[in-house]
N, C-alpha and C positions, 0 to 999 in steps of 0.2 A: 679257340675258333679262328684264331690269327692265319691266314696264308689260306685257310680252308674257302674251295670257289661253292659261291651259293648256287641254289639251283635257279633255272630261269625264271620260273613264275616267279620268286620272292625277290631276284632283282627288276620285274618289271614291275611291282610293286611296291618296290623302295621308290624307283623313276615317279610314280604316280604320286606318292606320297610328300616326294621332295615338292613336286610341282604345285602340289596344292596349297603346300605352306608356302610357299612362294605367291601362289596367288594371296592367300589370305595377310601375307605381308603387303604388299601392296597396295590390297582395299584398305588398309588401316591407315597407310601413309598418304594415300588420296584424301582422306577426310579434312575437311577444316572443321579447327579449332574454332569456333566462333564465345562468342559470351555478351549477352544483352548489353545494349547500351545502357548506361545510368540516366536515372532519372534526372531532370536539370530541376535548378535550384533557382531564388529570386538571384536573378541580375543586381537588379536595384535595390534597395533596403528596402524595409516593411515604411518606415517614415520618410521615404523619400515622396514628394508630389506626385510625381511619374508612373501612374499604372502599371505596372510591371506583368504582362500576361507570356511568363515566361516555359509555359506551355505549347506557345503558338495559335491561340484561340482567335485566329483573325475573324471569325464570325462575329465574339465577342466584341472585336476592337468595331465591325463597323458598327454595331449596335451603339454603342458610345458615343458613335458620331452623327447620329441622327439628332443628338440631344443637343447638341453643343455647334455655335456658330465655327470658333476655330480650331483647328484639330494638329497636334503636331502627331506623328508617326516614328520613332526610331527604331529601325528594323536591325537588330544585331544577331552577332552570332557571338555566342559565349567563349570560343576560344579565338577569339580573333583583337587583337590589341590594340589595333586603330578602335574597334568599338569600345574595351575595355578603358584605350585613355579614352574615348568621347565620353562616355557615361558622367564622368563629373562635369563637363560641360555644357549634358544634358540637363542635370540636376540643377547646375547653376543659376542657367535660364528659366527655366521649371519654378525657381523659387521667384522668380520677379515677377514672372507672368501666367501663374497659375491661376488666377483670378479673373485671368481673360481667357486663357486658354486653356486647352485639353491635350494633359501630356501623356500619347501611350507607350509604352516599349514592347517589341512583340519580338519573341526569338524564332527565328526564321531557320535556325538550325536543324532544332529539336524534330525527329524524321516520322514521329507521328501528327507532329500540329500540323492544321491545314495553312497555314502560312507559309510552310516549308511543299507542298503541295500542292498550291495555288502561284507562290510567285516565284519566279526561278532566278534571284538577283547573283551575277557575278560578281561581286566586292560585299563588302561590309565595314561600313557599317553605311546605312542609307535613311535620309532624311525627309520624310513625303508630308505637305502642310495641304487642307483640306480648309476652301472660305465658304461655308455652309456644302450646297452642291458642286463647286467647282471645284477641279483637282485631279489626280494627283499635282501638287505641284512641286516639284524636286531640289532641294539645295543642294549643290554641288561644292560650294566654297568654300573655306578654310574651317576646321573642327574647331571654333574658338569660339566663347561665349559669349564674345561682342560679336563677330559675325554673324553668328546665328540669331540674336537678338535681332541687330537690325533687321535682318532676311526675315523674321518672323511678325515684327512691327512693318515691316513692308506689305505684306499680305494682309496684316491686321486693316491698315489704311490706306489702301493704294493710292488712292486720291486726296491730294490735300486741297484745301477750298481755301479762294482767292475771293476775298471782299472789299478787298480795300487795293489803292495804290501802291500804298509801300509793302503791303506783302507780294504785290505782281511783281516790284522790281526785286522783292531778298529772289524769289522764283527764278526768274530770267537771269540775273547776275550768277547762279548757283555754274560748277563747272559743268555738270553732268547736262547731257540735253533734255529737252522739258517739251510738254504734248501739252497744250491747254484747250480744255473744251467749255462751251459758254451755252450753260441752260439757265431757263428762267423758271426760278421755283413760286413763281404767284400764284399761275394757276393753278400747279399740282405737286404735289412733295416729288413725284418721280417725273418730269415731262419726256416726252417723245425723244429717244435716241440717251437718253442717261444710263440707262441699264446696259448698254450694250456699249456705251464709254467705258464704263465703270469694269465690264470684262474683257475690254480691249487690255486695260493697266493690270487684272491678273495673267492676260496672254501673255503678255509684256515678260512679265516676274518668271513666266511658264519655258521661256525659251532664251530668255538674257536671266541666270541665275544671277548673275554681279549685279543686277538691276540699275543698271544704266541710264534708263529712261526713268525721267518724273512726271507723272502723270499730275494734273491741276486741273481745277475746275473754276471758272468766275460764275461767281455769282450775283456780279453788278454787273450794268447795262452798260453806263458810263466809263468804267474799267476797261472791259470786253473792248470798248472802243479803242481803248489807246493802241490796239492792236489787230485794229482793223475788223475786230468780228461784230457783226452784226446780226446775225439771223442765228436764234437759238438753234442748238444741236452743232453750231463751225467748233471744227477742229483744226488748233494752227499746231505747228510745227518750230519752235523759237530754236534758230541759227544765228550764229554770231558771225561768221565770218562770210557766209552764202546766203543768198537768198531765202526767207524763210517763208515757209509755204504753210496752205489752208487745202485741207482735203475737200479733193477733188470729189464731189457728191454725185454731177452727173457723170462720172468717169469710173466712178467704184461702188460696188454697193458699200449701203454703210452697215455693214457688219462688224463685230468685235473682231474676227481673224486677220479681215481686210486692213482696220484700223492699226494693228498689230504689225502690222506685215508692212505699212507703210511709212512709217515710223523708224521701223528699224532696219529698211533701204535706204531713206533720207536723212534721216540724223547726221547730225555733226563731230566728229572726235576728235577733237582737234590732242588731247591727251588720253591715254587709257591705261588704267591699269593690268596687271601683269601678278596671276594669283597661281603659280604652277601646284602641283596638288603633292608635287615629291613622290611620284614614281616614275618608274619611266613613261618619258613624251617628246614628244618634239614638239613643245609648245613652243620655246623658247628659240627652238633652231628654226620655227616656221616664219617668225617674227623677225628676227634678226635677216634672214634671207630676204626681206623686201627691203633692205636698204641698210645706212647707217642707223643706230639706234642710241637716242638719251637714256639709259636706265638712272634714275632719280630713286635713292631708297628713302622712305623721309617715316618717324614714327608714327601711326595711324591710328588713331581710337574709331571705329565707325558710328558710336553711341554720341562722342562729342557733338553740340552743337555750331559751333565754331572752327575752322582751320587756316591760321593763320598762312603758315607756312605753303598749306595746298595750294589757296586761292592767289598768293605771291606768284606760284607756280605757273598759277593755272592763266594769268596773267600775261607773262614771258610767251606763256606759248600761245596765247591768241595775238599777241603782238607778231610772234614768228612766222603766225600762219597767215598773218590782214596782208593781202599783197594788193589790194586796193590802197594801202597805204591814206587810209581815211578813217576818222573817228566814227564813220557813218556806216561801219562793215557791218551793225547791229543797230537798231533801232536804242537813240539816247533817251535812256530813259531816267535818266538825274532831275529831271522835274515830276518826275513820279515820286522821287521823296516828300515833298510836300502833301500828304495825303491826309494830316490832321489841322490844316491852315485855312485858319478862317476864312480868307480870301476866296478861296475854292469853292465854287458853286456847282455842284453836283447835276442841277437840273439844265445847267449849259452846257451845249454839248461843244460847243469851240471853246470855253473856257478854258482847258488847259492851250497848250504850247506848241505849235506844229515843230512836227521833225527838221531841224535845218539840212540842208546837204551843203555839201563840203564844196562842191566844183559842180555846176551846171553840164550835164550828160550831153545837152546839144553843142557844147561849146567845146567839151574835150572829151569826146568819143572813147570810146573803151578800145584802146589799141596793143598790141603786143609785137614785137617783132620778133622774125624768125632767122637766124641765120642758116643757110641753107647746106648741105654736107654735100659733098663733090660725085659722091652717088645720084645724086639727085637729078633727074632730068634737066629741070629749068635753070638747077647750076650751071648748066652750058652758056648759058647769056647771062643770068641776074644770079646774084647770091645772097643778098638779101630783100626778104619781104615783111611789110606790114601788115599784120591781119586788126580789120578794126568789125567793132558789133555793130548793128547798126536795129533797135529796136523798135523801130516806127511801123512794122507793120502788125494792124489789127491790137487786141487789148490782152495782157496778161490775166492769165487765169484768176492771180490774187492781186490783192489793191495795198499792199502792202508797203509803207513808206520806207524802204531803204533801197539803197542804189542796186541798178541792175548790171551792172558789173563785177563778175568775181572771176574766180581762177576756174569752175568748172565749166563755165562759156565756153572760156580760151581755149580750153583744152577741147571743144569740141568744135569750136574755128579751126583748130587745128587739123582736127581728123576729116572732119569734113573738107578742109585746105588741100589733103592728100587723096580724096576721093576721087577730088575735082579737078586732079594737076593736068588733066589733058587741055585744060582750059589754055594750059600757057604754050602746049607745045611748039605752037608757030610761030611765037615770040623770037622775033632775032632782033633784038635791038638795045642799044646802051643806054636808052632812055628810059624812063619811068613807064610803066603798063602796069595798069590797073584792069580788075574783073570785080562783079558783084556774082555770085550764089550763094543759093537757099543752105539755109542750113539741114543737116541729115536728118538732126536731135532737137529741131521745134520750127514750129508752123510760125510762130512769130518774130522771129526774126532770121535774118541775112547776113550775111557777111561781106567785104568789102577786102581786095587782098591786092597791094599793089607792089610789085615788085622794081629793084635797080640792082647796079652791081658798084663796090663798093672794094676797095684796093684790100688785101689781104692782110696786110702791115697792119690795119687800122684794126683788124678784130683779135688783137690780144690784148692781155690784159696790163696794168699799168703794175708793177711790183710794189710800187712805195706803199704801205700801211694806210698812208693818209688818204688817199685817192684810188683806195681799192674799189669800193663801191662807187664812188661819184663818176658819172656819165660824164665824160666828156663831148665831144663831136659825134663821134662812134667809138661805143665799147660795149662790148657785148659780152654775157658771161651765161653758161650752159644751166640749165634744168636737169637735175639728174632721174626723174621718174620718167625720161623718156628714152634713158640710157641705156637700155637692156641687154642687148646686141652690139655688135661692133659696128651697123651701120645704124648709129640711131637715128629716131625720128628730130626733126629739128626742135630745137631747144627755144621754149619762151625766153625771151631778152627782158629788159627792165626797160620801163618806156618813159622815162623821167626827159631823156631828149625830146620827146614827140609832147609831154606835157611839161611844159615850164616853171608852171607855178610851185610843181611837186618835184624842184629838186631835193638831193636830201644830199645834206651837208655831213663831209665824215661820216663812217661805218655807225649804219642805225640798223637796227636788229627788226624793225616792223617791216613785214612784208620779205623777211631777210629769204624764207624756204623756197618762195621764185625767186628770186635773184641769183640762183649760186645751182651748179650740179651736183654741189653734197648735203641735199634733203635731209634734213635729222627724222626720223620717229621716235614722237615723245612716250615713256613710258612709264608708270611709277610701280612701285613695289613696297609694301610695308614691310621695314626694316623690321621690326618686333617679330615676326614671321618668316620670311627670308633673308636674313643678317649674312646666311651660310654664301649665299653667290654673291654677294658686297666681297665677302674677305675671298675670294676664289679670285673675282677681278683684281687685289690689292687696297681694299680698306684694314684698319689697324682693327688688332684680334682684343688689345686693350682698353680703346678707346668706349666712354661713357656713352656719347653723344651719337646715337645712331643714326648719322645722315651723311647719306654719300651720293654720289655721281660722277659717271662714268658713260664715256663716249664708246659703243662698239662697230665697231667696222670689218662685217665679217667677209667682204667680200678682199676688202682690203689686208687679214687677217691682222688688223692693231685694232688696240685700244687703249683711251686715253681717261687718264684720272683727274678730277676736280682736285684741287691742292686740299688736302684734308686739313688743313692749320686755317681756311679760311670757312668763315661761314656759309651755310646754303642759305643765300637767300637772290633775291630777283635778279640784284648787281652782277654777282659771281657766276650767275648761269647765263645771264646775257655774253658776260666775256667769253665764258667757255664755250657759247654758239659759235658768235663772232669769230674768236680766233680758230675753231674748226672750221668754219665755211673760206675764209679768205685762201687764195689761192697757194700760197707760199705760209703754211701751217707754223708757228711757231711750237705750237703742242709737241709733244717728245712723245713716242711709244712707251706704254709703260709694259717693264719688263716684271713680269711675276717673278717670284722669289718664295721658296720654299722655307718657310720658318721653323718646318720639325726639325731638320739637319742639326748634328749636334756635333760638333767637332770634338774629336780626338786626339789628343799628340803621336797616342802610340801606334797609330791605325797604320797599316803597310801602306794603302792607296788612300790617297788625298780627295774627299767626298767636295765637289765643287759645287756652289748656288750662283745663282745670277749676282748676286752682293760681291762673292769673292771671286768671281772669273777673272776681274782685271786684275785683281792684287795676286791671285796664285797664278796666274799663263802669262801678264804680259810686264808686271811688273818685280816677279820674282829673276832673280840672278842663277836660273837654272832652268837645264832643258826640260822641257814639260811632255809628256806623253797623256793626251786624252781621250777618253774614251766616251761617246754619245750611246745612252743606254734605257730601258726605263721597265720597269715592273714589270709589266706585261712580256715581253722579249725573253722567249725560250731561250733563244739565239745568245743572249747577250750574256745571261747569267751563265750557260757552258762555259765561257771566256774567262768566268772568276779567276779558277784556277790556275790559269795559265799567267794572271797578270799578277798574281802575289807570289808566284814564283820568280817573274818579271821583277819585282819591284825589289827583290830581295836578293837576287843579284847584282841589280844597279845600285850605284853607290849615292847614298841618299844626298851626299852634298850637292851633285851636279847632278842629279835626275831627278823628277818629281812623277810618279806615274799617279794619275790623279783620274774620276769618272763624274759625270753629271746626268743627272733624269731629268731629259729633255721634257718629260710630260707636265712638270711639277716647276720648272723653271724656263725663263722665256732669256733667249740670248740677240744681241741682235742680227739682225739678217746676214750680212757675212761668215756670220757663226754658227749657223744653224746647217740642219743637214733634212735630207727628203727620206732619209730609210735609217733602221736601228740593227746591229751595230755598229758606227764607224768610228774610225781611228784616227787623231789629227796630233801630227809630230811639231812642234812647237823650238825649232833650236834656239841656243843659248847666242844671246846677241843678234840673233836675227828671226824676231817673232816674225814680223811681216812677211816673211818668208814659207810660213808654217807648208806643212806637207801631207796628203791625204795617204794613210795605208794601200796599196794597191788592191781591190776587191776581189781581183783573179788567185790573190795569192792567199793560202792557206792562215790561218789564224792562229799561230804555235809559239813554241818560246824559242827555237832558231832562226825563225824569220824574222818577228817581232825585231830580234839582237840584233840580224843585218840589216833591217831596215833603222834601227835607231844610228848604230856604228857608222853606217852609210852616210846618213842627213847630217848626223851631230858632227863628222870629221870635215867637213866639204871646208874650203878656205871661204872665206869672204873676196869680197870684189878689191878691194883694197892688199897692197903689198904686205908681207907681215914683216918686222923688223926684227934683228935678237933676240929683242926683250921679249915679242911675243912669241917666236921658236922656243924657246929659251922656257914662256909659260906652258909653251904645248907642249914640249916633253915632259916637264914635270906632271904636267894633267894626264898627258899619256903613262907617264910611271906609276903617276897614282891607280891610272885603269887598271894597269897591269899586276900590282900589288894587292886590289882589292880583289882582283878578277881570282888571282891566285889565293888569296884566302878564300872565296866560294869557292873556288874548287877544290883546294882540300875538305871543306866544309862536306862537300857533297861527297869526296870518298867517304868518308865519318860517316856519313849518313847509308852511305852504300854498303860500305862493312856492316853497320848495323841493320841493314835490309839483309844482309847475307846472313846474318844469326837469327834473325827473325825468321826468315824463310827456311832456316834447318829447324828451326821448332816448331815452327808449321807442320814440316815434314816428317817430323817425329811422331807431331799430335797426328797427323791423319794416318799414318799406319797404325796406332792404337787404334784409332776411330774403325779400320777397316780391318782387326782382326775382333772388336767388339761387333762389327757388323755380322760377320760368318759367324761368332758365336750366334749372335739373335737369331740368325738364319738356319744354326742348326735348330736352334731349340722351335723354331718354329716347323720346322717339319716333324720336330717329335712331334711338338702339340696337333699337330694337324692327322698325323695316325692314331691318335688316341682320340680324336675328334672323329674320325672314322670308324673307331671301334665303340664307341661310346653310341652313334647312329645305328650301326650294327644290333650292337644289343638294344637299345629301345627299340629297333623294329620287331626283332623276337618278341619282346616281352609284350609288344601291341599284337603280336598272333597269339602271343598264351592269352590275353587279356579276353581277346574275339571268341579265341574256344572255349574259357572260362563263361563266358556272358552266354554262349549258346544254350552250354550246358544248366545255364541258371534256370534259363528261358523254358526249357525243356520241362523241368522239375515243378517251375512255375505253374507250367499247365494243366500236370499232374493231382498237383495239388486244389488247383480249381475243381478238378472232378472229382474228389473227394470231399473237396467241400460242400458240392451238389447233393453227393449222394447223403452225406452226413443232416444234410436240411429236408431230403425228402422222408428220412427216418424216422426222424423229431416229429414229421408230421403225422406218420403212420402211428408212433407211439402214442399220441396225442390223442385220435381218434380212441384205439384201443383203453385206453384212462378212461373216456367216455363212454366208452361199451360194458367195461367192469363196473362203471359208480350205477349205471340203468339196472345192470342184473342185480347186484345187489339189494336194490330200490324194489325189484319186484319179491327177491327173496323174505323180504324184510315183509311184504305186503301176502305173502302166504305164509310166513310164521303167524302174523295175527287172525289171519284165516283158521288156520289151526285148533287154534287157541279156544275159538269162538265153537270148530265145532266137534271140539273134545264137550265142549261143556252140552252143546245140543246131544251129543250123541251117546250119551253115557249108558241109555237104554238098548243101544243095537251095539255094543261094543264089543259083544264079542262076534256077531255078523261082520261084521264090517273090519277086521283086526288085519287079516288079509289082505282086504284092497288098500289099507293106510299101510300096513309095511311095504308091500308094494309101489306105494307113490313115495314112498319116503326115499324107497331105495333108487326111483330113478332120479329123484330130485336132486340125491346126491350123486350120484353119476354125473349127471350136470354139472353141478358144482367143481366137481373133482376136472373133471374138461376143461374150465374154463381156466382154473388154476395153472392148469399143466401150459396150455397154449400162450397163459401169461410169461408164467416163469420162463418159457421157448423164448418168448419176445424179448425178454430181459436181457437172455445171455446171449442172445444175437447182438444186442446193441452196444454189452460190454465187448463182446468180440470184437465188434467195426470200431 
C-alpha cells in the first residue's frame, strides 16, 4: 500500500481524526493533578498543658474563654518553624502557669477549621492573651520563655499596689517609667475611676508590647501624698529628669484610652531597649539615624527580681541626661526608706521631710545661651544671646515639688526665640538689648532673651583635656539635636558662667547630653538574644562573658568599641561617654576584621583582612597588587581569572597580587574606595605612593602587565648609584629570565591546547557522522510511523463496517425474538383449549355410561342415534388433534 495516493474522503478523515486526538491530548494535559490534603495531627502532645485544637475549632477555643479569667492563644501553623521551635517555649511557660492560666494552641493552617477562615494572619506563629473580656492583646517580643512569662504576668497583674513608703520608692527608683493612681478602697472595694485605671495599664500592655510603662496604684492617703496626690482617682506621671505631671482631669476625659495615650506621649526614656525580631527591618537603621547611638549588650533574665548591672546603667544615663545639673531633677525620695520607723507618724501629715531644692529659682533663673550662626538675621549686630524662663505668671497645673527647669522648656525658649526673631530686627547696637515674649508652648510662662556680641576668638573651644568642659569667661560648645541641616538652629550653651555656684570642676558626665553636639542614644540589648550584632560590631566570638558596648555613629560612618578586657560597669561607660563627647576624641575607629579567612601558603592570590593589610601592603618588601572586591560583585568575580593568570606570571618574590572583601573588613578611610572593583598598585619602596588602575581602561592581563611594568619601574626622586644600577639590572634579569620561563611555559601549554583541540576535532566529526546516522534512522522510523497510522485508519473503516453489520443482525434478531414470544403465547392459550375439551369429553363418557344403563330397554331404538353421536363426537376429536399436531410442527419449524 506504500506509494499508493488515497482517495479524498479517507484523507479528509485521517485530517479529522488526527485532530481529534490532538484535542483529546490536550484536555488530558490541561487537567490538574490534585490529591487531598492530610489530615493534621496534635502539634502539642496528648500531656502537654496546652489545649491543643489542632483542627482549627476557634468556636471551641472562645468557648474556653468564657470560663477562665486568663487566656493565652498560640495561633501556629504546623509547617512553619518559628512555630515548631516556639512550641517548647510555649509548653515551658504552660507548665508554671497553668494553674492560673488557660493555655490554647489553635492551628490556623488547616483549610477547613474556621480559624484559618475567620482570621487571616501573615506570619506565624502569633501570641493573643485575653484578661477576662479585654483583648486581643498581642505579644510581639522575643519567642523565649522568660519573655513570655513576664509579658503574661504582666497581663496577669497590670497594676501593682503601693501601701507603704518603701515600696513607693523600690517603684519610682525602677528604670522603666511608672503611672501611679491614688484610690481610696474604704468606701468601696472598686471606687470611682479604678476600673477605668486598671484598663488604661492593659491599653498600655495593648500598644507598647515591651511594656515599658508601670502601672501602681496607692492605697495610703499619707503615701499618695508624698507626691503630691491628693483627691482620689489623680493620676501622676513619675519623670526623673522633667517635670513630672498629674493628669489633666478638666483638660481630658478620664477614660482608659485617654489615660493610655497620655502616658505614652509624656513618659520619660531616658534608656531603651532594642528587641529586633530577625527578619528583615529597619529597626535598627531607624534608630541609629536619629543620632550617635550607645548599644550596651548586658545579660538579661526578665523573670529576675534584681539587676545589678541594669540599674549601674540606668544610673550613668540619668546622670547623662540631668542637664539641670541638680540632685533635685526627681523628687528625693531617700526618706521614703524609713517606712517601718517608729518615729513616723502616719496620722501627720508634715511629718515626713519636705523636698529641699538645690538653688532658689528666683535667684538663678533657668537660663541657656545661644550662640547665634551667621545666617542668622540678628547675627548682623549681636551673636550671642541669653534665653532665661521666667515662671511667675499664673499657677502650674500640678503642685508638684521639683524644680521647674529642665531641657524641654529650653528647647521651646528656643523655638519660640525663632518665632519671635522679628523682635530684634531693629536692633543696631553693640550694647546689651533685651525682649520679653510669651511663650508658643504654655500660657504660664514667658520668656526673657537678651542679646550682645561677643569677639569670635572667644567661642572655640579650649583643646587641653583638663578644661574641656570648664566654662571659662566665654566658651561655648554646640547641641547636636539641633544639628540637622547645614544651617542649624542655634545650639544650647552650658550656663555654669551665668550660674556660679554650679561650676563643675573637670570633665563630669551629669548633664554631659547638653553640653556637647554629640548627643549619644542610650540603647540596650540582651546579649543572650542578640550576641550575633555584638560580634558583627567587633566583640570576641570566644569570650564567656557576654557584655559589650559600642559607640555607633552612623552618620559619621565609625564606630567605636568599649575595651573588652575591662569590666561594664558605671566607671567604664562614664569614660567611654566622656571621652566620645570631648571635642578632640581620643577613641580610635574600630576597624572590623573578618575571622573566617583562613590563610593558605599555596593560594596564587594573597586573601587580605583588616589584621593583615599593614603587614602584607606596607610592610612587606614587595610590590603589592590589590584588589577591592566583595560577594555580591558580579563584576569583581569576572576578574578571577584574569588575576591568577596575573599572579602566575609575576614572580612571587617581588609581586604579591593580593584581594580584600570590603564588606566583611573595614580599612581606614584613606584605604577605602566608593565602588567595587578597584585596583590599587602599591610599589616596592614607595607604598605612599600607591596608584589607582585607570577605570577607562579595560580590565585584562596585557594592561593589568603595563600598568604594573609602568608604576613598578619609575626611578625614585633620589639619584641611583652603581650599587643600585647595578641591583636594577639584576632585578631586570631576573624579570627577564622568569618572564622567559612563562613563556615557554605557555607554549607547552599551547602545544598542548593544539592536541587537545585535534581531539576535539576528531571527537566531533564522529559526533556528526553518529548524528546523520540517527537522522537517517529517524526518517525510517518516521515512514513506518506513517504506515503504521495508515493501517490503523483502514483497520478503524473495517472495524465501523464490521459494527454496522453487527448492528443490523442485532435488530434482526430482536424481531425474531418478538415473534418467538408471541408464539409461546398462542401456544399457551391452545394447552388451555385442549385440557377444557378433554374435561368436557371426560364429562360425556360418564354421561354415557349412565345412560347405557337407563336405556337398556329402547336399545335397539335408539342404536342409530348413539352410532350417530358417537360418530360426530369423534369427528370432533379427530379435529382437534389434527389442528394440534398443525400447532406443533409450526413451532418446531420457527
Amino acid at each position: 500500500m506504500c506509494g499508493v495516493p488515497l482517495p479524498k474522503v479517507q484523507v479528509l478523515k485521517e485530517d479529522e481524526a488526527r485532530e481529534e486526538i490532538q484535542r483529546n491530548h490536550s484536555s488530558c494535559r490541561a487537567k490538574d493533578v490534585t490529591m487531598p490534603a492530610k489530615l493534621p495531627v496534635n502539634f502539642f502532645s496528648t500531656r502537654s498543658p496546652v489545649i491543643d485544637l489542632f483542627r482549627g475549632q476557634l468556636d471551641y477555643a472562645d468557648h474556653l474563654r468564657q470560663d477562665s479569667e486568663i487566656v493565652l492563644y498560640f495561633f501556629y501553623a504546623p509547617w512553619c518553624g518559628q512555630s515548631i521551635a516556639a512550641r517548647e517555649e510555649i509548653e515551658h511557660v504552660a507548665s508554671r502557669l497553668s494553674d492560673q492560666v488557660l493555655f490554647v494552641a489553635v492551628n490556623c493552617w488547616w483549610n477547613q477549621g474556621k480559624c484559618r477562615k475567620q482570621k487571616h494572619f501573615f506570619y506565624f506563629p502569633v501570641i493573643h492573651l485575653y484578661h477576662r473580656s479585654f483583648g486581643p492583646i498581642e505579644y510581639k517580643g522575643p519567642m523565649s520563655a522568660v519573655y513570655i512569662e513576664k509579658f503574661v504576668r504582666r497581663v496577669m497583674t497590670p497594676l501593682l499596689y503601693i501601701s507603704s513608703r518603701s515600696k513607693l520608692l523600690d517603684f519610682l527608683s525602677n528604670y522603666e517609667p511608672g503611672v501611679l493612681g491614688y484610690f481610696e478602697f474604704n468606701a468601696s472595694p472598686q471606687p470611682p475611676g479604678y476600673l477605668t485605671f486598671f484598663t488604661s495599664a492593659l491599653h498600655s500592655l495593648k500598644k507598647d508590647y515591651l511594656g515599658t510603662i508601670r502601672f501602681g496604684v496607692i492605697t495610703d492617703k499619707h503615701v499618695a501624698e508624698e507626691i503630691s496626690l491628693v483627691h482620689s482617682g489623680s493620676v501622676y506621671l513619675h519623670r526623673r529628669v522633667n517635670t513630672s505631671l498629674i493628669y489633666p482631669n478638666d483638660i481630658m476625659n478620664y477614660t482608659a484610652e485617654n489615660i493610655c495615650k497620655w502616658a505614652l506621649e509624656n513618659r520619660e526614656t531616658l534608656i531603651r531597649w532594642l528587641r529586633p525580631h530577625g527578619g528583615k527591618s529597619l529597626l535598627l537603621n531607624n534608630e541609629l539615624k536619629k543620632g550617635p547611638a550607645l548599644l550596651i549588650f548586658i545579660p538579661y533574665n526578665p523573670l529576675a527580681e534584681i539587676h545589678p548591672l541594669l540599674d549601674e546603667i540606668t544610673k550613668v544615663a540619668l546622670e547623662y541626661h540631668n542637664c539641670n545639673k541638680s540632685q533635685a531633677a526627681e523628687p528625693d525620695l531617700r526618706h521614703l526608706g524609713d517606712t517601718d520607723s517608729p518615729a513616723f507618724d502616719s496620722s501627720v501629715p508634715d511629718a515626713h521631710m519636705k523636698l529641699p531644692e538645690t538653688f532658689s529659682i528666683t535667684k538663678y533663673p533657668c537660663c541657656n545661651t545661644v550662640v547665634l550662626p551667621q545666617w542668622h538675621s540678628i547675627s548682623r549686630t549681636h551673636n550671642v544671646c541669653e534665653l532665661c524662663i521666667n515662671q511667675t505668671l499664673g499657677v502650674k497645673p500640678n503642685k508638684v515639688h521639683v524644680p521647674h527647669c529642665n531641657f524641654l522648656e529650653i528647647e521651646a525658649a528656643l523655638d519660640s526665640f525663632y518665632l519671635q526673631e522679628h523682635t530684634f530686627f531693629q536692633v543696631i547696637s553693640n550694647t546689651i538689648e533685651c525682649s520679653n515674649f510669651l511663650s508658643f508652648y504654655s500660657p504660664f510662662s514667658y520668656y526673657t532673651a537678651c542679646c550682645r556680641t561677643v569677639n569670635r576668638h572667644f567661642l572655640s573651644f579650649i583643646s587641653s583635656e583638663k578644661t574641656i568642659f570648664q566654662t571659662p569667661k566665654v566658651a561655648f560648645s554646640s547641641h547636636g539635636k539641633k544639628d540637622n541641616t547645614q544651617h542649624s538652629i542655634p545650639h544650647i550653651e552650658d550656663r555654669n558662667c551665668f550660674i556660679p555656684n554650679l561650676h563643675i570642676s573637670g570633665i563630669n558626665i551629669t548633664g554631659l547630653s547638653c553640653r556637647t553636639n554629640k548627643t549619644l542614644n542610650l540603647y540596650l540589648l540582651d546579649s543572650n538574644l542578640f550576641w550575633i550584632y555584638a560580634e558583627r560590631l567587633g566583640a570576641s566570638r570566644s569570650t564567656h562573658r557576654k557584655e559589650f558596648a559600642a559607640i555607633v555613629d552612623l552618620k559619621e560612618e565609625v564606630h567605636y568599641v568599649l575595651d573588652q578586657n575591662q569590666s561594664l560597669v558605671g566607671s567604664a561607660l562614664e569614660n567611654f561617654i566622656k571621652n566620645f563627647s570631648i571635642l578632640y576624641s581620643p577613641l580610635k575607629r574600630h576597624l572590623v576584621d573578618d575571622p573566617s579567612v583562613h590563610f593558605h601558603e599555596q593560594r596564587v592570590i594573597t586573601e587580605v583582612t583588616t589584621n593583615t593589610f599593614h603587614d602584607t601592603v606596607f610592610l612587606s618588601e614587595k610590590n603589592v597588587l590589590l584588589l577591592y572586591y566583595a560577594q555580591w560583585c558580579g563584576f569583581c568575580a569576572s576578574l578571577n581569572h584574569v588575576f591568577i593568570q596575573l599572579a602566575r606570571l609575576l614572580p612571587p618574590d617581588n609581586f604579591t597580587v593580593a584581594r580584600i572583601d570590603t564588606t566583611r573588613n573595614d580599612l581606614p578611610w584613606e584605604f577605602m574606595t566608593d565602588h567595587l572593583p578597584t585596583i590599587l598598585f602599591f610599589p616596592h619602596q614607595r607604598k605612599e605612593q600607591s596608584v589607582k588602575f585607570p577605570e577607562d581602561f579595560s580590565v585584562n592581563l596585557p594592561n593589568l602587565l603595563k600598568f604594573i611594568l609602568h608604576h613598578s619601574s619609575l626611578s625614585s626622586s633620589e639619584p641611583c648609584t652603581k650599587e643600585c644600577l647595578h641591583k636594577e639590572t639584576v632585578l631586570q634579569q631576573g624579570h627577564i629570565s622568569h618572564l622567559e620561563r612563562e613563556i615557554q611555559k605557555l607554549r607547552s601549554e599551547i602545544s598542548a591546547l593544539h592536541q587537545a583541540h585535534d581531539q576535539l576535532e576528531a571527537q566531533l566529526s564522529e559526533a556528526r557522522r553518529e548524528e546523520h546516522r540517527l537522522q537517517q534512522q529517524k526518517h525510517t522510523l518516521e515512514k513506518k510511523h506513517k504506515n503504521l497510522q495508515l493501517h490503523s485508519e483502514q483497520l478503524q473503516a473495517t472495524y465501523d463496517q464490521k459494527n454496522q453489520e453487527l448492528l443490523e443482525m442485532a435488530e434482526k434478531l430482536q424481531e425474531l425474538a418478538d415473534a418467538s414470544e408471541n408464539l409461546l403465547k398462542e401456544n399457551t392459550l391452545l394447552r388451555v383449549l385442549v385440557a377444557s375439551r378433554e374435561g368436557k369429553l371426560q364429562s360425556k363418557d360418564e354421561i354415557k355410561e349412565s345412560l347405557q344403563s337407563e336405556q337398556t330397554l329402547s336399545e335397539d331404538s335408539d342404536v342409530s342415534v348413539s352410532t350417530a353421536t358417537a360418530t360426530l363426537e369423534e369427528k370432533r376429536i379427530d379435529n382437534i388433534d389434527t389442528v394440534e399436531t398443525e400447532h406443533n410442527s409450526g413451532n418446531r419449524t420457527e
